[in-house]
N, C-alpha and C positions, 0 to 999 in steps of 0.2 A: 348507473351510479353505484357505488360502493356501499355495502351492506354499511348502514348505521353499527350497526354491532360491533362492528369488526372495530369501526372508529373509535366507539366508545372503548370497545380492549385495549387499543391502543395509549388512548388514556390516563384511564387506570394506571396501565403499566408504568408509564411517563409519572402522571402525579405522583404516586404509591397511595393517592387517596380517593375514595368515587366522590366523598362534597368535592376537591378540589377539579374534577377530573368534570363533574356536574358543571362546575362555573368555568372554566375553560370549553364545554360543550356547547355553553348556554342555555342545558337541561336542568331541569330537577336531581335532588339525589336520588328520590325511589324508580324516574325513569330509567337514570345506569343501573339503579340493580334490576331493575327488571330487562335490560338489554343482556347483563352479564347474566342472569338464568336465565333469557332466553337461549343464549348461547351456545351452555353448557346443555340445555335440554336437550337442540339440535345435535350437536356435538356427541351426545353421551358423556360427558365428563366434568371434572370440578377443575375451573380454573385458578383460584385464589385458595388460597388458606391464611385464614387472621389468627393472627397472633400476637403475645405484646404489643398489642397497638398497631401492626403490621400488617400490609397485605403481602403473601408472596406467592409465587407462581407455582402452582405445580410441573412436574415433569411435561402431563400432556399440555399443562395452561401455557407451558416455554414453548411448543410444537406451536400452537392455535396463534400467539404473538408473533412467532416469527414467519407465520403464513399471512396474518393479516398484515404485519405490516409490506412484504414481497409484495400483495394484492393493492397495498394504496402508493407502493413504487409506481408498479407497471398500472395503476390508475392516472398516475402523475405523469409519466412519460409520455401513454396513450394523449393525453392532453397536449402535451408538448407537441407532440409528432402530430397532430392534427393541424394545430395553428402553425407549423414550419412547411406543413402540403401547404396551406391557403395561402401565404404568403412567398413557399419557395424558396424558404430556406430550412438549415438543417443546423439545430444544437446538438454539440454531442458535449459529453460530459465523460471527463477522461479518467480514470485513476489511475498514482504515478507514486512508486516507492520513494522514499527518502533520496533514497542512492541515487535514482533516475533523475529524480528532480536536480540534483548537483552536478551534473552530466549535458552532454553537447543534447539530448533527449526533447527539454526542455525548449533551451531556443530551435529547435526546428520543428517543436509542435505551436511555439510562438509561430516561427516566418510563415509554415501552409497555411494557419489562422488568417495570417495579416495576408498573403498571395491568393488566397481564395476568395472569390465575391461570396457573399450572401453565407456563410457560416460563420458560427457562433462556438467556442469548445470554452468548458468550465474546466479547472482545474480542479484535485481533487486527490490531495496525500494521504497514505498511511503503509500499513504493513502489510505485507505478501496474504498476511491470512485476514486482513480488513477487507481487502482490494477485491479477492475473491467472495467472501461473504456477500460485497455489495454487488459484483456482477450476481449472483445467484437471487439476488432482490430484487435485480432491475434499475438498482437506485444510481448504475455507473454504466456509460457504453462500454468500453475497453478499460481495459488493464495495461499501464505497461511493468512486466516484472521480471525480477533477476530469476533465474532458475527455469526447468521445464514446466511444460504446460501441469499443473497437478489436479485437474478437474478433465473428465474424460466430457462432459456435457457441453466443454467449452469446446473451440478453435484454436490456435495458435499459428503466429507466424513470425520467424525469426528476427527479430529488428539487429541485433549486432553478437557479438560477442566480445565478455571483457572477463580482464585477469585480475585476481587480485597482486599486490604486491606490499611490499614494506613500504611506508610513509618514514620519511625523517627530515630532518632540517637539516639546511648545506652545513652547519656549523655542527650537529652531530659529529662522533668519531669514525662511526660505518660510511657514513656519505662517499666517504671515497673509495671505498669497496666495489667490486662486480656485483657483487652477493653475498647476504647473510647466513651461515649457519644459525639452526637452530640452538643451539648452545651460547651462541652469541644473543640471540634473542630471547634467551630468557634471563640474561644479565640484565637485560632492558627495562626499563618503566614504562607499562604501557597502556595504550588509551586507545578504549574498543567501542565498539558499538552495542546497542544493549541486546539480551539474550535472542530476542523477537525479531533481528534483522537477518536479513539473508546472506549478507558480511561475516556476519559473527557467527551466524551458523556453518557455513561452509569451511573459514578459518578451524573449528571447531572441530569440525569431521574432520579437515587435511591433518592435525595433529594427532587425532586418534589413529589415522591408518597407520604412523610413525610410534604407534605407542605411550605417546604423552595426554596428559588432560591440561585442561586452561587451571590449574591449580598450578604445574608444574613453571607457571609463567607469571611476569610480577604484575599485576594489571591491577592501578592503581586506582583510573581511571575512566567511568563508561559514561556515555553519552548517546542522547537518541539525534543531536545535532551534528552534523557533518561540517557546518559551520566552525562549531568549535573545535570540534576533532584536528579538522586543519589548522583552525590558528593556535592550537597546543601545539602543534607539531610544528608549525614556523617560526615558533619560538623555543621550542630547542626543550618545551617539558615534557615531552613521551615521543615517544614512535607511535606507529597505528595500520592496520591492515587495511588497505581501502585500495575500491578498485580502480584502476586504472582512468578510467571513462571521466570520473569524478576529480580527479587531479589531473582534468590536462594544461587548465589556463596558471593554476601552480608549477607546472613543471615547465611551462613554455618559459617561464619566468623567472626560474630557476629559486624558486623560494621553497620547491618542494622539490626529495631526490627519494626516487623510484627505484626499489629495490627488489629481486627473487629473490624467495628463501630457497635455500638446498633443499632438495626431499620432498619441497610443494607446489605440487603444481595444481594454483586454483584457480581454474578457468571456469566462467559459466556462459549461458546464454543469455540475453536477453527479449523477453518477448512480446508482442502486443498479444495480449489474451481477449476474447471478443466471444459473445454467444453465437452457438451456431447458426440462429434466426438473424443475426445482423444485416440488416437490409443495403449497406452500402460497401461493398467491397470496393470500389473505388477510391474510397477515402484511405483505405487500408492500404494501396498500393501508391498511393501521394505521402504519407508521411513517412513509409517506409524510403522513398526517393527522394523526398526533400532531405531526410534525415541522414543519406548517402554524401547530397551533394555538400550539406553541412562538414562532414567528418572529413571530406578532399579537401575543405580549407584552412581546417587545423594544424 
């Protein structure tokens, strides 16, 4: 079972207060403080520091929280994976970028779900540097993310490759262009993705190698929704760099028109990221071929 202590840090942390953290425990107050000096004694270190009314972490009390809570992931999983032996089946629990999520990605980690007996997959959003936090806690099986593998502790394997390209509305002036120059695109109004995406970061670096910064560009508009990003763009009030993968059922439909910039060329990979302990390669090689047979129908 999981050190008490570790729970109570946990806590703490959570409430910012040991009564609140005591009644959410359903301890005493003087028991959490005597769990949090227990702690620190083991430890050798001072985890809290009060102040204004405040508890806050120190440097090593941020080490000590983010060990205890990795410790009550993989306590949490060990459980899961115990009652999926007894029964025979297998939850995994997946993280999935913004971008991936709006992407063919999505329905063919649906259809192996729904094609597989006896498996269960949670979904589970956020950002390239969420995604890896929570594999390195246990709290997620896999990653699927835009870019190379960036954790050497990790696995990787290919699932596609995609481009980005220019977004605009058929009713845009470029639309009927092959391709945008960059000088054309910074007459543009435009509508990005927020600083944290792997979108925005790559757009970001493909300008810098060309010499320009995202000042040099009229960007009026940012968004962490892809949702919106597109229906600004199908209504004709910005442009927007978005990859390929994420505007197919747009572009089949012709409500969205897919443009290369001159001078950019931003291609990435995309890939399931998985701990190298991962006990089922199997699965690894079904959703990367469901996820094949998905993209021959688009």
């Amino acid at each position: 079972m999981i050190d008490s202590k570790l729970l109570t840090l946990i806590a703490v942390s959570e409430t910012g207060s040991f009564s609140k953290a005591a009644k959410k425990l359903n301890l005493t107050q003087p028991a959490v403080s005597t769990h949090i000096k227990l702690l620190e004694k083991e430890l050798k270190i001072k985890i809290f520091l009060r102040g204004n009314n405040q508890l806050k972490l120190t440097n090593e009390g941020i080490i000590a929280l983010n060990y205890a809570t990795r410790i009550q992931s993989m306590y949490m999983e060990l459980d899961t994976k115990i009652n999926d032996c007894k029964a025979e089946t297998l939850t995994l629990i997946i993280g999935i970028t913004h971008t991936a999520e709006s992407s063919a990605v999505m329905e063919a980690l649906a259809k192996y779900a729904n094609d597989t007996p006896k498996i269960h997959i949670t979904f589970i959003t956020g950002s390239i540097k969420e995604l890896y936090e929570q594999l390195s806690s246990y709290s997620i099986d896999l990653a699927i993310v835009e870019g190379k593998n960036q954790n050497s502790n990790f696995n990787a394997l290919l699932l596609d490759t995609d481009s980005l390209l220019l977004a605009v509305s058929p009713e845009n002036h470029l639309a009927k262009k092959g391709m945008v120059t960059l000088e054309e695109l910074r007459k543009e109004k435009m509508i990005l993705r927020l600083p944290n995406s792997g979108t925005r970061q790559l757009f970001e670096s493909s300008i810098r190698s060309q010499g320009l910064k995202l000042t040099d560009f009229d960007v009026n508009i940012e968004s962490d929704s892809l949702f919106t990003i597109k229906d600004l763009v199908i209504k004709n009030i910005g442009v927007s760099v978005l990859g390929r993968s994420t505007c197919l059922e747009e572009e089949k439909k012709q409500t969205i028109v897919l443009l290369p910039i001159v001078g950019l060329s931003m291609v990435r990979e995309v890939n399931i990221v998985y701990p190298k302990d991962f006990a089922h390669p199997e699965v690894l090689t079904s959703i990367i071929s469901t996820y094949k047979a998905a993209m021959r129908k688009i």
